[in-house]
Legacy VTK file of the C-alpha trace (Angstrom):
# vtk DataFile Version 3.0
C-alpha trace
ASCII
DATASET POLYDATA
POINTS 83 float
0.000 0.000 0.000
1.167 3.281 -0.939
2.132 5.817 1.609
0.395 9.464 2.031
0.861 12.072 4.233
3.731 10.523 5.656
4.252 11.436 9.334
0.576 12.900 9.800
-1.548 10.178 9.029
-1.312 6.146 10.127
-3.469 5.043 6.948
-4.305 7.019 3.728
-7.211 4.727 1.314
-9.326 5.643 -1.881
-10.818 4.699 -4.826
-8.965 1.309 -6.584
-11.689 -0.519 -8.381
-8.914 -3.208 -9.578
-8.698 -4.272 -5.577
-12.192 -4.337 -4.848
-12.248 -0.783 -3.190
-15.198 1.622 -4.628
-15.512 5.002 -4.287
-17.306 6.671 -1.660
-20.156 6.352 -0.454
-19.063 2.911 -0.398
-17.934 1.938 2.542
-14.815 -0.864 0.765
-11.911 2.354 2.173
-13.334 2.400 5.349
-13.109 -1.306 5.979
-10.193 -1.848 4.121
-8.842 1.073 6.776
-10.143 -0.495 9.779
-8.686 -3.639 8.613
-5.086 -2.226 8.118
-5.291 0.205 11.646
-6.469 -3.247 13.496
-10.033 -1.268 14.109
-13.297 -2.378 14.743
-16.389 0.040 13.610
-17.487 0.089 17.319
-14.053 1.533 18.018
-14.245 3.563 15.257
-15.064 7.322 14.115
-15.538 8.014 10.595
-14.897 12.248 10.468
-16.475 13.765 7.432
-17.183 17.090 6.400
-19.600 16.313 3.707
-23.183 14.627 2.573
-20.985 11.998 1.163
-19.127 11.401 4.447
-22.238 11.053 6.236
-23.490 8.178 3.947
-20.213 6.607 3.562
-20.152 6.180 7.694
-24.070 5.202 7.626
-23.382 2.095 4.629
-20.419 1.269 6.907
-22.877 1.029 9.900
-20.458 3.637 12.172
-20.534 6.368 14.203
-19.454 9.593 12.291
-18.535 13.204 12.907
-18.530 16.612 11.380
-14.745 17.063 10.720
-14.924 20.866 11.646
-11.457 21.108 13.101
-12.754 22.768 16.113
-15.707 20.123 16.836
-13.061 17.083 17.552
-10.010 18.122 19.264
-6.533 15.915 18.734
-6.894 12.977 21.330
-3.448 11.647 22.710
-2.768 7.972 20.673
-5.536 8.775 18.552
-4.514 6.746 15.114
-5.878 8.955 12.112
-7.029 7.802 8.594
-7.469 9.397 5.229
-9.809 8.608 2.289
LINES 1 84
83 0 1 2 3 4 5 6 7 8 9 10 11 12 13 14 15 16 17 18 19 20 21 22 23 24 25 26 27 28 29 30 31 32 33 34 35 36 37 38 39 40 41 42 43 44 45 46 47 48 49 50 51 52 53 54 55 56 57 58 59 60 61 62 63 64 65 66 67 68 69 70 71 72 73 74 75 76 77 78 79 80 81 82
């Protein structure tokens, strides 16, 4: 798996229909994510800032949050994800 972001993110995922991983709102990233990271969805947050987001964390049956910066502050060992 390719690496993005290095240093700032644990996991970066997107679109790759040639491994099975559709685009959002699919929720393929999101698991494939989770799978990588070790995660579980009930340990999980998917943070989203748009319509898309939303239904991308509701196909993938998880909690999700508006990714305003200043509505979910850093968390100490917090392992972050991008898609």
């Amino acid at each position: 798996m390719p690496v993005y972001f290095k240093g700032l993110v644990d996991v970066a995922v997107g679109e790759d229909e040639a491994a099975g991983i559709r685009k959002k709102p699919a929720p393929d990233a999101v698991y494939k994510a989770m799978k990588v990271l070790g995660a579980t969805k009930e340990d999980s947050v998917f943070i989203g800032d748009s319509e898309v987001d939303v239904q991308t964390a509701q196909n993938a049956e998880m909690n999700h949050q508006n990714g305003r910066e200043d509505v979910l502050p850093a968390v100490p060992g917090t392992r972050w994800l991008s898609m």
